[in-house]
N, C-alpha and C positions, 0 to 999 in steps of 0.2 A: 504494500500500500504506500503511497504516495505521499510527504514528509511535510509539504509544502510549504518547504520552508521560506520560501518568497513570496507567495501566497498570504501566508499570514499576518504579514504585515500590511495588508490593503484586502482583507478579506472582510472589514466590516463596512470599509467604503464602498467595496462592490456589492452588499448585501442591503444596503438601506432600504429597500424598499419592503425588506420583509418585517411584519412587523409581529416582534416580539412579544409587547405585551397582548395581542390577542393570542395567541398562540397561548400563552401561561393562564390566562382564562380561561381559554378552548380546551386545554389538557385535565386543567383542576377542574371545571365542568364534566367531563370523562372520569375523572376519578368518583367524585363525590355524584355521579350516576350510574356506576357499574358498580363501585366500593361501600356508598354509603357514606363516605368523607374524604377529602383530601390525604394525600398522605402525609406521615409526619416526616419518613426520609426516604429519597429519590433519586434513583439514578438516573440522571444525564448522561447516557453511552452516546459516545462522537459529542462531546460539547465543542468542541472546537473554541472559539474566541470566547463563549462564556455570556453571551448577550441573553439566551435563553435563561441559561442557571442562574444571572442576574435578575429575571423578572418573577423565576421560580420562590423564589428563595426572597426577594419583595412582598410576597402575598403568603408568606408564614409556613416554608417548606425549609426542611436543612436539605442540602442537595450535594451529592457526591459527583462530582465530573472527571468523566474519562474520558482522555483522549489520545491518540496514538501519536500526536504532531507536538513535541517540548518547544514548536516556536508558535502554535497555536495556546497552547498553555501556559505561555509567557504573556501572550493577550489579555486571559482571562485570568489570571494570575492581578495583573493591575486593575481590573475591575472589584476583585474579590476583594481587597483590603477591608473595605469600609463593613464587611459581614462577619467578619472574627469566623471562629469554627462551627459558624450554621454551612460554612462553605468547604467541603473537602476537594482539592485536585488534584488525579492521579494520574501518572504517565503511564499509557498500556496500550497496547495492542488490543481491541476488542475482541480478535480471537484468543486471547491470551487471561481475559478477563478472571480477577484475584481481587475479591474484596474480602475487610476484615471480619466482615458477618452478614449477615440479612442484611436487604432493603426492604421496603412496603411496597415499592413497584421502582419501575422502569419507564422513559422516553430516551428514544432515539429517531431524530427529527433532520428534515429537510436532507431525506433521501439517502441519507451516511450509508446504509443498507445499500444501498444499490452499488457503492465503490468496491463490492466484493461479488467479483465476478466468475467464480464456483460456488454450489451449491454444497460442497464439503465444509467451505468458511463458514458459509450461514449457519449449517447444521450445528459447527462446534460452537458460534456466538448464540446460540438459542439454548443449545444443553447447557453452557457456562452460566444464563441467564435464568436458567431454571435451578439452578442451586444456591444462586445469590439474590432471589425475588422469594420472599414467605411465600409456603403454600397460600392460593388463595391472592395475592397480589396479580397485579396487573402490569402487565409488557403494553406499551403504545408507541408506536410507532407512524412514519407516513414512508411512501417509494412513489419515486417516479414509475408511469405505465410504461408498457410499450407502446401507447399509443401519442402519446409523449417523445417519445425518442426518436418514431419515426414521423411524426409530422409536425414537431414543436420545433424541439432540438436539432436533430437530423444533421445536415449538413451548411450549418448557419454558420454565423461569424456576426460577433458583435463587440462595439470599438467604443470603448471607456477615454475620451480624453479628458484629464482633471490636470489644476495646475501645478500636481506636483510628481504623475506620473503617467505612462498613454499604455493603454494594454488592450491588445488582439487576443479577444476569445475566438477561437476557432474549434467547430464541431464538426468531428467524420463519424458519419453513420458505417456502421458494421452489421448488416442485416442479416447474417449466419446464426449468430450468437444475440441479437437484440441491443447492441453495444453501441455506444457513442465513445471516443474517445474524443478527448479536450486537449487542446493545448493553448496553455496560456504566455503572451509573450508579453513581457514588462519593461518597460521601457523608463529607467530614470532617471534624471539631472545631475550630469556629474559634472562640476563646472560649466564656464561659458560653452554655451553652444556645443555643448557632448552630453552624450546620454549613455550609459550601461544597459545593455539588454542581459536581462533574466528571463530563462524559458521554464518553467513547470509542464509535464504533461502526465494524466492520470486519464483511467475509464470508468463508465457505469453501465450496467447491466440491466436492462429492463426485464425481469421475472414474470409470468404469469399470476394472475388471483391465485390460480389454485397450487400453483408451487409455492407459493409462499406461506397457503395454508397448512398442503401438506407438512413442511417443515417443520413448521408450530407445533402441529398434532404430533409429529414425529418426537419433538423435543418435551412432550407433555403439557404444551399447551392448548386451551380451546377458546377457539376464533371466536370471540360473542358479538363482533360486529365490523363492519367497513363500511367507512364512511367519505363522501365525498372532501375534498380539503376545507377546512373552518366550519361543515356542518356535521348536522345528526341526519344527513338524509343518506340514503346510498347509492354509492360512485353511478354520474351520469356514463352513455356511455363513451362519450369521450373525455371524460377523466381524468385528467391531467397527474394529481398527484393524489392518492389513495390512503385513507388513514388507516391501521387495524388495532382495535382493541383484543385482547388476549389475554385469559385467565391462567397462572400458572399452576398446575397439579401435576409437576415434575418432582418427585423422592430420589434426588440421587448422591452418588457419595463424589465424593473433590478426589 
């Protein structure tokens, strides 16, 4: 998986438009309608920069963030100050996933899931998640579709110029596999009239509904719902990005 280490340093400027605090409403809505309450503590798998766990963790969640990028975590890291130890952040691999005990549930949001493109990764991030979510907790999650990849994403290209750095997103469609690969090229201000280019490139994998379910079930959990993105309704069928709630009744040992 992909380090992005250049990335994370303008990953919250290229993200403004998503907005977080609906998302931490939308999710503790999801809680306190399948659980009966919010949870009291919550993994953030793929927090990446922290902007989520920052809104999680605002509305009375202590919140554990993983993520496999230490220059991502270096982001949220300066957010976190002001939270004391309602905020824990751990450097990991999601397949590699080692907490010190239970959570009460799990989000893993805007798509992180789809950057693992075998369904063997999935498999071990779901049984890891099933030992470190209490019986009875809740996995939430969202993935880009296939329907998405092949007529959103596909083979686009889109050009961020801001005044302090120009960056070429570039999308190749992979239609074998469902795959888009990305590459990003960064362009920055080094002195008069020169710029350093930085290149990152990573892929994402568009899954089926029902592979994603099967996996779940595979890993002990049961799918209680999907949902179209920011509602309670279920995915139109052009869908864009798909949310799944999931109960965990996995018993297994570390």
């Amino acid at each position: 998986m992909a380090g992005y280490e250049v990335f994370a340093s303008f990953y919250d400027r290229l993200t403004e438009n998503v907005n977080y605090a609906a998302w931490a409403d939308y999710l503790l809505g999801l809680f306190s309608r399948f659980q009966g309450d919010k949870p009291k503590v919550l993994l953030d798998l793929a927090c990446g920069s922290g902007s989520l766990s920052e809104q999680l963790i605002a509305r009375g969640v202590d919140v554990i963030g993983v993520d496999g990028s230490p220059e991502m975590l270096m982001q949220a890291q300066e957010k976190s100050a002001p939270f004391g130890d309602k905020w824990m952040l751990l450097c990991q691999d999601m397949r590699q996933l080692d907490l010190f005990g239970t959570v009460n549930g799990a989000v893993c949001m805007l798509d992180s899931l789809n950057h693992l493109t075998e369904t063997r990764d999935l498999e071990e991030v779901f049984r890891r998640l099933g030992l470190f979510i209490e019986p009875g907790g809740l996995m939430i999650f969202d993935v880009n579709t296939p329907y998405k990849h092949q007529q959103v994403l596909g083979d686009q290209v889109f050009v961020y110029d801001e005044p302090d750095f120009y960056c070429v997103w570039q999308n190749r469609f992979l239609p074998r596999r469902n795959e888009t690969e990305i590459t990003l090229d960064f362009f920055v201000p080094e002195g008069e009239e020169q710029y350093a280019r930085y290149q990152e490139q990573f892929r994402e994998r568009a899954y089926s509904m029902k592979t994603w379910q099967d996996l779940l079930e595979k890993a002990g959990f049961e799918v209680l719902a999907q949902f179209g993105e920011l509602t309670e309704n279920a995915p139109a069928e052009e869908e864009q990005r798909v949310v799944f709630v999931a109960k965990n009744h996995a018993i297994g040992q570390r």
